[in-house]
Residue frames relative to the residue before (quaternion, step in Angstrom):
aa qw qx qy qz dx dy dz
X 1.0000 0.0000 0.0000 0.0000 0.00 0.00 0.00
X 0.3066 -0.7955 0.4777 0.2122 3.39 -0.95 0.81
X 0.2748 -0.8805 0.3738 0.0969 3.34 -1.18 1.20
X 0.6366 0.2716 0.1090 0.7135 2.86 1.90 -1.45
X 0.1985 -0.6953 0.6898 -0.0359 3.41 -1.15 1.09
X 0.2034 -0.6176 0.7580 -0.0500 3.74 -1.15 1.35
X 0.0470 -0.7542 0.6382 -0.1474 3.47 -0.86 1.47
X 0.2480 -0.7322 0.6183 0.1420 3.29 -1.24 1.34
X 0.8131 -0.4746 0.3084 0.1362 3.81 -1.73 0.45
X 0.8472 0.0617 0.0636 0.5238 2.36 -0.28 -2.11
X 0.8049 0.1304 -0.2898 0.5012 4.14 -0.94 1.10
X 0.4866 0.6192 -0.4424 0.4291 3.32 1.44 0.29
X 0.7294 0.1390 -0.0218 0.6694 3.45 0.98 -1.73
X 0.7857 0.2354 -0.1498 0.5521 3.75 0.14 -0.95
X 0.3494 -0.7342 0.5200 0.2618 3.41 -0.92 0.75
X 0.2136 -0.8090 0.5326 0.1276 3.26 -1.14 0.39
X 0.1438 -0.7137 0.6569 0.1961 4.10 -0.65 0.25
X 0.1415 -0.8206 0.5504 0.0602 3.71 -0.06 1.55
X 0.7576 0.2967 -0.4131 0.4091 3.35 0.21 0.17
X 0.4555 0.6817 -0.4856 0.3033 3.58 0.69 1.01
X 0.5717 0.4673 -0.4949 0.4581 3.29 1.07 -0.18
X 0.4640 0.5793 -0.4598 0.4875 4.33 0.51 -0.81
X 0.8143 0.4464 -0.2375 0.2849 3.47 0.36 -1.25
X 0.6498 0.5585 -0.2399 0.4564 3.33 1.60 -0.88
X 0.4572 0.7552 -0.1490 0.4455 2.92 2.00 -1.02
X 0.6863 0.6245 -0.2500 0.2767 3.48 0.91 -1.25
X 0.5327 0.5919 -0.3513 0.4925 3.80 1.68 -1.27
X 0.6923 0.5027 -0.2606 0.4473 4.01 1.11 -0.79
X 0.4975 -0.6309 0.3165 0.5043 3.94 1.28 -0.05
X 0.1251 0.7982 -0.5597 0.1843 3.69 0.97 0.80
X 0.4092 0.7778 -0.4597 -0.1272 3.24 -0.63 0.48
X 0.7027 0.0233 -0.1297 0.6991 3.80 1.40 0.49
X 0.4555 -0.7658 0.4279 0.1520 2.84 -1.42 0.38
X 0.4168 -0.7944 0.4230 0.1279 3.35 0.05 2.19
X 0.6933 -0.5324 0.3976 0.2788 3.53 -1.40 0.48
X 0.6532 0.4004 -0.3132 0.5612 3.30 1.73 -0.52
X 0.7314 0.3527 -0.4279 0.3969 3.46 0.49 -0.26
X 0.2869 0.6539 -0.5515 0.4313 4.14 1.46 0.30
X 0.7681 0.4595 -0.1617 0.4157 3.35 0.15 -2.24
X 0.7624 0.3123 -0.2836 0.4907 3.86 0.86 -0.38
X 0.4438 0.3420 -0.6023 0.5686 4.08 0.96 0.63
X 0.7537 0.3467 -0.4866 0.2738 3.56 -0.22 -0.82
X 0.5906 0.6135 -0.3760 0.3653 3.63 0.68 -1.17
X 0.7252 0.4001 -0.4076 0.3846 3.85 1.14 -0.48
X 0.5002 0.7092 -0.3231 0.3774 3.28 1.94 -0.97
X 0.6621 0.3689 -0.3661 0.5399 3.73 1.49 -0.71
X 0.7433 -0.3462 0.4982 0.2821 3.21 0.25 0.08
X 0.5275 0.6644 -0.3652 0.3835 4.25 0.71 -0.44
X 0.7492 0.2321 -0.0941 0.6131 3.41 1.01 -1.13
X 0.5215 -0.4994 0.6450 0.2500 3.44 -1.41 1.00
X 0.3010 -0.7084 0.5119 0.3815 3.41 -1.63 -0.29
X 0.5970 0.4460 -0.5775 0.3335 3.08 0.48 0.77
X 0.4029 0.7162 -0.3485 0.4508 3.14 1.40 0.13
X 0.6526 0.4844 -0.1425 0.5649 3.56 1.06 -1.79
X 0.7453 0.4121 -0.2444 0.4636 4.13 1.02 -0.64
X 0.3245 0.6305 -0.4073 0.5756 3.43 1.98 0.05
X 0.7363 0.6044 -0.2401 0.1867 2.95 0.18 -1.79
X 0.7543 0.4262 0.0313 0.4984 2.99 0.98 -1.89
X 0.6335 0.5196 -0.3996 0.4111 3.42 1.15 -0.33
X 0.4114 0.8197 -0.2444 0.3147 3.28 1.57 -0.61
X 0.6493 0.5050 -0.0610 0.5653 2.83 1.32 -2.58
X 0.9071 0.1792 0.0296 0.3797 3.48 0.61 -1.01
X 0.0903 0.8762 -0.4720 0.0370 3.72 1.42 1.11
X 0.7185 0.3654 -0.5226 0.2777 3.26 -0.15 0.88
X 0.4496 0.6343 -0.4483 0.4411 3.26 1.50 0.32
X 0.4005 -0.6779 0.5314 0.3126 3.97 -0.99 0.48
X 0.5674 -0.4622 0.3917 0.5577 3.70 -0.84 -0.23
X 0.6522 0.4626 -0.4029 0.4452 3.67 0.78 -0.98
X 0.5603 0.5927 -0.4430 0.3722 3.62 0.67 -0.23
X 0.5634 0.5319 -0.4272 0.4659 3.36 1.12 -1.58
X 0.7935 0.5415 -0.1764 0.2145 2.90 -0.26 -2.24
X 0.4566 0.5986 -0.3871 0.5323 3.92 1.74 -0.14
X 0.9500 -0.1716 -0.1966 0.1715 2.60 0.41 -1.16
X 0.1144 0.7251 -0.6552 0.1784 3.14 1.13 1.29
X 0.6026 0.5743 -0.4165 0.3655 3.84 1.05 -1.20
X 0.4493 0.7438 -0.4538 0.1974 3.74 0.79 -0.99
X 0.7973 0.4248 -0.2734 0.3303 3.36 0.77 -1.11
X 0.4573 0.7786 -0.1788 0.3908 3.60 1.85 0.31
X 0.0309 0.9005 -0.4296 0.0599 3.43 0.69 0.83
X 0.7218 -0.4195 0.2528 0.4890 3.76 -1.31 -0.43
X 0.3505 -0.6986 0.6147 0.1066 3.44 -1.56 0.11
X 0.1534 -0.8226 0.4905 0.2434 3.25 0.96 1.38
X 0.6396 -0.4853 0.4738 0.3620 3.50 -1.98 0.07
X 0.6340 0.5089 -0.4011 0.4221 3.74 0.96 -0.85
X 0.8355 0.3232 -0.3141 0.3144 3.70 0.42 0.27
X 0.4475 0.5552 -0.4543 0.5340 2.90 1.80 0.57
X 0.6622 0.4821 -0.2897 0.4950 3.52 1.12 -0.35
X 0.5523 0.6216 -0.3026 0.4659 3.26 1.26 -0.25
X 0.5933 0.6440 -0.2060 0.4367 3.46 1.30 -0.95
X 0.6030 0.6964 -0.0857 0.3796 2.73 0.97 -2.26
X 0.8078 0.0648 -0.0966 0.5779 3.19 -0.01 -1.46
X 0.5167 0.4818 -0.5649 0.4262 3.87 0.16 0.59
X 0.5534 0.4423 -0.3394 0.6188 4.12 1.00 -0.04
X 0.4863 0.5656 -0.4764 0.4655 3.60 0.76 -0.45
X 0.6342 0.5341 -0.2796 0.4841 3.40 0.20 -1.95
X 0.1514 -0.7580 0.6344 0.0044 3.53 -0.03 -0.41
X 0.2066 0.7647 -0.4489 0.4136 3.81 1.25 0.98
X 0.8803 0.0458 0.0885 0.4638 3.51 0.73 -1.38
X 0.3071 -0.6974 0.5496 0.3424 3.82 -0.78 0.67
X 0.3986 -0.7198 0.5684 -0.0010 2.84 -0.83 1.60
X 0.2615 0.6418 -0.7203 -0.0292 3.94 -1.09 0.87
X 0.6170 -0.4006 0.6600 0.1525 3.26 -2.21 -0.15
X 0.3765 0.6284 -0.6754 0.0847 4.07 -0.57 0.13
X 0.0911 -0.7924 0.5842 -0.1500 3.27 -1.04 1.37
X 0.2848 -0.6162 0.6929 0.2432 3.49 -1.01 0.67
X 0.3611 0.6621 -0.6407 0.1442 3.02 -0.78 0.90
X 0.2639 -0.7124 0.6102 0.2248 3.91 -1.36 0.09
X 0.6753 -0.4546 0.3240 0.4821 4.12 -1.26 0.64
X 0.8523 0.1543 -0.4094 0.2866 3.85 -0.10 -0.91
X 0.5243 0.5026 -0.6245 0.2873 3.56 0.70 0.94
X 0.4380 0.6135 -0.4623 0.4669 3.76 0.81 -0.62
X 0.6978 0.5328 -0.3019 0.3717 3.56 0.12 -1.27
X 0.5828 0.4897 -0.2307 0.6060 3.54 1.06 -1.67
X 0.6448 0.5572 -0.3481 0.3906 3.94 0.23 -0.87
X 0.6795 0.5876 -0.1702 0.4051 3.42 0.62 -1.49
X 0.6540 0.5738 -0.2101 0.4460 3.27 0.94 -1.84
X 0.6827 0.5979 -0.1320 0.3988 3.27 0.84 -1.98
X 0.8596 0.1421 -0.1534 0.4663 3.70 1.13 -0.99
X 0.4664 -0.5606 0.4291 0.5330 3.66 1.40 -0.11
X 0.6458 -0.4999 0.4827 0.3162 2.75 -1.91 0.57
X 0.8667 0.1656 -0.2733 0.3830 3.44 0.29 -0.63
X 0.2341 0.5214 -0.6436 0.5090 3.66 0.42 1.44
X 0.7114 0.4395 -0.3805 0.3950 3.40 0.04 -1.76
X 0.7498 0.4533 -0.2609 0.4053 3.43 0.31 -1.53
X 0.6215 0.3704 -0.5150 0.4598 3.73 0.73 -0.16
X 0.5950 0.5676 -0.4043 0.4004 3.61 0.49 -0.85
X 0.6877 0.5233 -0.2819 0.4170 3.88 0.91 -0.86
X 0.6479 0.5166 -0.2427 0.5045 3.35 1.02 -1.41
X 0.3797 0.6808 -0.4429 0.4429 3.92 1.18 0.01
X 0.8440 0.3085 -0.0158 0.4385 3.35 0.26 -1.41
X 0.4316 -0.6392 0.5005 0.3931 3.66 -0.84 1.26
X 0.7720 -0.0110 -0.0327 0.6347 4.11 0.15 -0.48
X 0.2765 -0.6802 0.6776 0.0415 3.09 -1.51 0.97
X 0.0912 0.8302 -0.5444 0.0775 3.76 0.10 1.13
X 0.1007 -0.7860 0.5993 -0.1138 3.18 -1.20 1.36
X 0.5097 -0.7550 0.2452 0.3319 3.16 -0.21 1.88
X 0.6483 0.5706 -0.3590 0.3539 3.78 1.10 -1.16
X 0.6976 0.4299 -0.3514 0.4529 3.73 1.30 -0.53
X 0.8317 0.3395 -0.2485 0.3624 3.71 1.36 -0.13
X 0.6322 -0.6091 0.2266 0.4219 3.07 1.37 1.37
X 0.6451 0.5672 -0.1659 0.4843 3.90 1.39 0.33
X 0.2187 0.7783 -0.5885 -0.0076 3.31 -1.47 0.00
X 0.7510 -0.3956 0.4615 0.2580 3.14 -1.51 0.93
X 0.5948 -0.1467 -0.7816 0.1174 2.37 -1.78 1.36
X 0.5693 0.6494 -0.4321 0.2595 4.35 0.78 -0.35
X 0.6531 -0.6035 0.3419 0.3039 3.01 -1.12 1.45
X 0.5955 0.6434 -0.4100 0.2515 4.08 0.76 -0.68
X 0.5911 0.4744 -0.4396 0.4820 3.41 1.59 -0.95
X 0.7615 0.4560 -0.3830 0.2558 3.53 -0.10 -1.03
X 0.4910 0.7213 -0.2792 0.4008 3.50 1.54 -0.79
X 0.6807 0.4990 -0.0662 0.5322 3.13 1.41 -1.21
X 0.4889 0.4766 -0.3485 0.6422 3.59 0.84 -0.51
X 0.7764 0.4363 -0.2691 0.3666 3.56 -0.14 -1.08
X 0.7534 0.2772 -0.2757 0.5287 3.56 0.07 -1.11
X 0.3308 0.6400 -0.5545 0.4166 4.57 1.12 -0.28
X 0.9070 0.2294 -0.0168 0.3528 2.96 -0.02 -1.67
X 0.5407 -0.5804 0.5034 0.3426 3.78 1.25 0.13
X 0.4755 0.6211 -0.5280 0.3307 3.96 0.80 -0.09
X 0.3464 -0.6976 0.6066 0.1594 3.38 -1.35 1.09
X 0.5526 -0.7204 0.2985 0.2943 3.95 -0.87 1.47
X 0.6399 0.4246 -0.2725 0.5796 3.49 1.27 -0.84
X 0.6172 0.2572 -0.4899 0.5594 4.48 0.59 0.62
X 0.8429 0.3120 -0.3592 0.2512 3.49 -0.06 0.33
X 0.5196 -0.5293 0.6109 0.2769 3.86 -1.25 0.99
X 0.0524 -0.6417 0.7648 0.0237 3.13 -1.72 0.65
X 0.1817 0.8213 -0.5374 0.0593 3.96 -0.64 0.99
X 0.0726 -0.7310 0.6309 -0.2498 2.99 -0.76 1.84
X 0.4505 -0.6574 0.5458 0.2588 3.59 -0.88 0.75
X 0.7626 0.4246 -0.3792 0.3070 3.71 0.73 -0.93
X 0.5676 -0.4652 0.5335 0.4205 4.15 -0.81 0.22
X 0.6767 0.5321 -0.4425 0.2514 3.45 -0.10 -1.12
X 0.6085 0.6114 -0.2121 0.4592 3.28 1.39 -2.77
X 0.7995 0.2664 -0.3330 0.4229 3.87 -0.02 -1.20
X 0.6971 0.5541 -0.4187 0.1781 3.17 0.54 -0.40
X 0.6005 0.3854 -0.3024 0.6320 3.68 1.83 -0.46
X 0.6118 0.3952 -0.5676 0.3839 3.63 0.13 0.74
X 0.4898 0.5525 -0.5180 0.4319 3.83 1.45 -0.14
X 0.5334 0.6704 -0.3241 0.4012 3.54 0.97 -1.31
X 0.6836 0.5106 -0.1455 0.5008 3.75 1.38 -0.74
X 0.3022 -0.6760 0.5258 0.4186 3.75 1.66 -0.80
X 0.3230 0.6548 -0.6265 0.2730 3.76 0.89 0.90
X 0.1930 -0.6754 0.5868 0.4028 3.43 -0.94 -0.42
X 0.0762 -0.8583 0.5017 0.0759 3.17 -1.50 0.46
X 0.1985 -0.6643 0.6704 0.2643 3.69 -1.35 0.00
X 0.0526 -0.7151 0.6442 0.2661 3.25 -0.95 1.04
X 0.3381 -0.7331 0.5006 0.3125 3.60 -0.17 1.21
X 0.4517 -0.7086 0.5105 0.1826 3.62 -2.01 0.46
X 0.3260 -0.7762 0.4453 0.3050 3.21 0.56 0.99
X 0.7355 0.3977 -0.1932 0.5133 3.89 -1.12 0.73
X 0.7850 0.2792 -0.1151 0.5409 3.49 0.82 -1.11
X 0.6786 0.1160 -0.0354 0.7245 4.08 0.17 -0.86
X 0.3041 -0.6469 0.6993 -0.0027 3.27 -2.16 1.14
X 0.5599 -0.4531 0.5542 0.4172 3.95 -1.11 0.65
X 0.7099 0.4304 -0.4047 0.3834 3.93 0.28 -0.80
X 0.6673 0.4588 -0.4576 0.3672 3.62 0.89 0.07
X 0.2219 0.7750 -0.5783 0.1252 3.85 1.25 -0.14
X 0.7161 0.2327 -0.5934 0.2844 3.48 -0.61 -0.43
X 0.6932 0.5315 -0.4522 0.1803 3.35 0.13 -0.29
X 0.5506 0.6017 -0.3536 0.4580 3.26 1.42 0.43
X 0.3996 0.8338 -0.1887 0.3308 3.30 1.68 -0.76
């Protein structure tokens, strides 16, 4: 029986169009992504690199871009957050059925870009949903490696075989099965967070 629900972010609630940043990237000589610039998105996603540190970085790779350039389009890949799934949240925390968290790769200047984009008090209703709202850049982690989810679990006391784990990417659901989580890797386009119970 499921007790607790672990909820990814970004194409879960807020859509995203992930290959737009690369693309915005491209007027600056983007043209794949090099093992050093992999090891330096994730290293900011944990949290290791400041951003002005992470806009150092990249300006380096790419001097003719400004920071506002970066910082466009790192945002680029940030779209809307319809209203039906903030309500969808909302009144599923109402019910009060399931301990509701959030784990998200994510890094400060998107949150920031996120915040701006929906107001404070969306964001904050959308937060105040979830018993902990964990974001990999504030816990020194990140999806797809078994330590974040390990953590999440034993934090909160949550047993692996009562709780859902839903993440659009293959990699994320596929090491929390490896754990006896269950999961939905949801299909982005095709199935919506507003249909959860029926995964339940």
């Amino acid at each position: 029986m499921i007790k607790n629900i672990i909820l990814d972010f970004g194409d879960i609630f807020i859509d995203l169009d992930k290959p737009a940043t690369a693309k915005a990237m491209e007027k600056f000589g983007y043209k794949s992504l090099t093992p050093d610039l992999d090891a330096l998105f994730k290293n900011y996603e944990k949290g290791s690199k400041s951003s002005q540190e992470f806009l150092e970085e990249v300006s380096s790779v790419f001097p003719s871009a400004t920071d506002k350039d970066l910082i466009d389009a790192w945002n680029a890949i940030l779209l809307e957050f319809p209203d039906r799934r903030l309500e969808f949240i909302e009144a599923l925390a109402q019910e009060n059925q399931y301990r509701l968290f959030l784990l998200s790769n994510t890094n400060d200047i998107h949150i920031e870009f996120v915040k701006e984009q929906m107001g404070m008090e969306k964001f904050n209703r959308f937060k105040n949903a979830f018993e902990v709202f964990y974001l990999s850049y504030e816990m020194g982690m990140r999806k797809p490696d078994a330590e974040i989810f390990e953590f999440v679990l034993s934090e909160n006391k949550l047993a692996a075989n009562e709780t859902l784990f839903v993440d659009d990417t293959k990699e994320n659901t596929d090491t929390a099965s490896l754990l006896g989580i269950k999961t939905w890797n949801l299909q982005v386009g095709k199935e919506d967070i507003t249909q959860l119970k029926s995964f339940l």
